[in-house]
MILUMLUM-740952 format. One record per residue: chain; x, y, z of N, C-alpha, C, O in turn. Coordinates in Angstrom, 1 decimal, always signed. Layout:
N
{r "A"; {X; Y; Z}; {X; Y; Z}; {X; Y; Z}; {X; Y; Z}}
...
END
This chain:
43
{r "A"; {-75.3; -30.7; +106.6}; {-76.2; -29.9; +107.4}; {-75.8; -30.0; +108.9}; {-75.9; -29.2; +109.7}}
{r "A"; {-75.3; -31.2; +109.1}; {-74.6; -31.7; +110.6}; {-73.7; -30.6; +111.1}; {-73.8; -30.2; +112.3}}
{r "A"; {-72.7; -29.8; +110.1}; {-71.8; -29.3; +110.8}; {-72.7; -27.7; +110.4}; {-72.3; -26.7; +111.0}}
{r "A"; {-73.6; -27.5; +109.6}; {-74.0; -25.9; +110.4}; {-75.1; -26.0; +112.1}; {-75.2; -25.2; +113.0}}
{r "A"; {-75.6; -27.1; +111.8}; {-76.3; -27.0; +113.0}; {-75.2; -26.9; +114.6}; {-75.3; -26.3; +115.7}}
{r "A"; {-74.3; -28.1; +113.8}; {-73.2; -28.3; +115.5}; {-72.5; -27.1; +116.0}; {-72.0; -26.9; +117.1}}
{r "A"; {-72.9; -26.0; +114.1}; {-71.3; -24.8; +115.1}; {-72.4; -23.8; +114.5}; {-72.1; -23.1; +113.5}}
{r "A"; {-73.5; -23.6; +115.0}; {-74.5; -22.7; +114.5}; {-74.1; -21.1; +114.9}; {-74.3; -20.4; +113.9}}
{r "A"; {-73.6; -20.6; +115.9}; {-73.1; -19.4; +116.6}; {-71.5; -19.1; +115.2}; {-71.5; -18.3; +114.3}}
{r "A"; {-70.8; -19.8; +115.6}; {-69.8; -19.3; +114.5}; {-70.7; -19.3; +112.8}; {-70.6; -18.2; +112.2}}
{r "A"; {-71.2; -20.2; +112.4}; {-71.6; -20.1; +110.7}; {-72.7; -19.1; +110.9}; {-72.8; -18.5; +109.8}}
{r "A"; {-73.5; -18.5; +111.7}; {-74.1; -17.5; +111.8}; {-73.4; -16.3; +111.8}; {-73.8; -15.4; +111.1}}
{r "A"; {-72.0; -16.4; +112.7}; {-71.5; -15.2; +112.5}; {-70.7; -15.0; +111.1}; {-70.7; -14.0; +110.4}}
{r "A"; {-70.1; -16.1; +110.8}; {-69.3; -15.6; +109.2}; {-70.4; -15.7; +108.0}; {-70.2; -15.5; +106.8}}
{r "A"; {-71.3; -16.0; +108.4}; {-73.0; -15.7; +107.3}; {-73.1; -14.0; +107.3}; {-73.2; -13.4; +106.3}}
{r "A"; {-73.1; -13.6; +108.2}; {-73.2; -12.0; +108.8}; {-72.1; -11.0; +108.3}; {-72.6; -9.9; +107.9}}
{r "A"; {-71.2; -11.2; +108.2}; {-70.1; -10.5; +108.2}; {-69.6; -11.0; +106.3}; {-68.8; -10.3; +105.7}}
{r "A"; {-70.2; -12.1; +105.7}; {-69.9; -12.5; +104.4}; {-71.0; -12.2; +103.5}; {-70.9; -12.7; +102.4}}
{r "A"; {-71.9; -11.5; +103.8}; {-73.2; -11.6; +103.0}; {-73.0; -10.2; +102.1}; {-72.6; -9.1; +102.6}}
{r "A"; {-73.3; -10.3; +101.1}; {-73.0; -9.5; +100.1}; {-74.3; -8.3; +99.8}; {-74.1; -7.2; +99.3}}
{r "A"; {-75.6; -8.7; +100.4}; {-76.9; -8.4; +100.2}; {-77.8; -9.2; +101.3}; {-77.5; -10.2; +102.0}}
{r "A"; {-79.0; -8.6; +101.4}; {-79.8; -8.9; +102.1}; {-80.4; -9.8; +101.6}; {-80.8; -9.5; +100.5}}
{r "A"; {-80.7; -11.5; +102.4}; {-81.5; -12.6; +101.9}; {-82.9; -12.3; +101.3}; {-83.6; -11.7; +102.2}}
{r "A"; {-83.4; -12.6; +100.3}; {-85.0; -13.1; +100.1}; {-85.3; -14.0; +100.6}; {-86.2; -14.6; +100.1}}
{r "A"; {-84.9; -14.4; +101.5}; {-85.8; -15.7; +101.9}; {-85.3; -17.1; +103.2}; {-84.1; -16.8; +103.4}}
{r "A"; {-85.5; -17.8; +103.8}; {-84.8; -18.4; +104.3}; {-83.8; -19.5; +103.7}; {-82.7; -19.8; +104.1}}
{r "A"; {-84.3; -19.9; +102.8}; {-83.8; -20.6; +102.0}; {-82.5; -19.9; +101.3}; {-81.6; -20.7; +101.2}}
{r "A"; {-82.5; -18.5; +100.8}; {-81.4; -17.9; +100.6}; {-80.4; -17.9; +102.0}; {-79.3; -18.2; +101.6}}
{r "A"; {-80.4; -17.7; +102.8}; {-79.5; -18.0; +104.1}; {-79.2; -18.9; +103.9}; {-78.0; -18.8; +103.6}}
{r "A"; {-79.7; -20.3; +103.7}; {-79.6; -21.6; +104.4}; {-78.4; -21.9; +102.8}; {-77.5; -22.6; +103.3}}
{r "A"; {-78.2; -21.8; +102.0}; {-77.9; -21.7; +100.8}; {-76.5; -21.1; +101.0}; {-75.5; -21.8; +101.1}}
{r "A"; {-76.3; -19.8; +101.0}; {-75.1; -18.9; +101.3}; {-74.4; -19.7; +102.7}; {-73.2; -20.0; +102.7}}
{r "A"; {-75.2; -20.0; +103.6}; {-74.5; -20.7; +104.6}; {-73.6; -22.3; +103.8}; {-72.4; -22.4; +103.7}}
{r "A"; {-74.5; -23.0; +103.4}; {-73.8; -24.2; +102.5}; {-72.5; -23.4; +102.1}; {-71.6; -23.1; +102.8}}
{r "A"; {-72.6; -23.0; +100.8}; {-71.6; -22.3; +100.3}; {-70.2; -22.2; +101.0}; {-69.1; -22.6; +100.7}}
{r "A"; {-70.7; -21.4; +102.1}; {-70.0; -20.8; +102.6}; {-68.5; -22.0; +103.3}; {-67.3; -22.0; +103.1}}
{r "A"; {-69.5; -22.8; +104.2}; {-69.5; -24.2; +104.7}; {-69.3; -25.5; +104.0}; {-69.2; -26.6; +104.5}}
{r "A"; {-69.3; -25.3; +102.5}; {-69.3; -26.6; +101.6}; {-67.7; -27.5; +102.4}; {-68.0; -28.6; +102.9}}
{r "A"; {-66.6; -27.1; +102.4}; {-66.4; -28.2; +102.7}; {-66.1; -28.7; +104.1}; {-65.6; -29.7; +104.3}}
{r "A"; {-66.5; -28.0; +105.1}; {-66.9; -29.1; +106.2}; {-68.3; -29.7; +106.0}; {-68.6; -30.7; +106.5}}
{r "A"; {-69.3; -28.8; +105.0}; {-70.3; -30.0; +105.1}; {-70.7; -31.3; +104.3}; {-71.8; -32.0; +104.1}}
{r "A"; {-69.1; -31.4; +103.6}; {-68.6; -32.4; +102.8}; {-68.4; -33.5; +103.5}; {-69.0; -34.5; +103.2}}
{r "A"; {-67.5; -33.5; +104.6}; {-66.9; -34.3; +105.7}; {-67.7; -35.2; +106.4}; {-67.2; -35.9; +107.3}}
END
């Protein structure tokens, strides 16, 4: 979670532009962002 918070403006924008459908929820965000991000937020 370290590295969506540090580069929040970039993982916001490739959340936006990768999203397949509209979130239910915040938790659905927060989720597709992981995903998205799994391996820097492996590191």
């Amino acid at each position: 979670m370290n590295f969506i918070d540090q580069n929040w403006e970039s993982v916001w924008k490739d959340y936006y532009f990768k999203k397949k459908r509209e979130p239910k929820g915040q938790a659905d965000i927060v989720e597709l962002m992981i995903m998205l991000n799994l391996d820097q937020c492996k590191s």
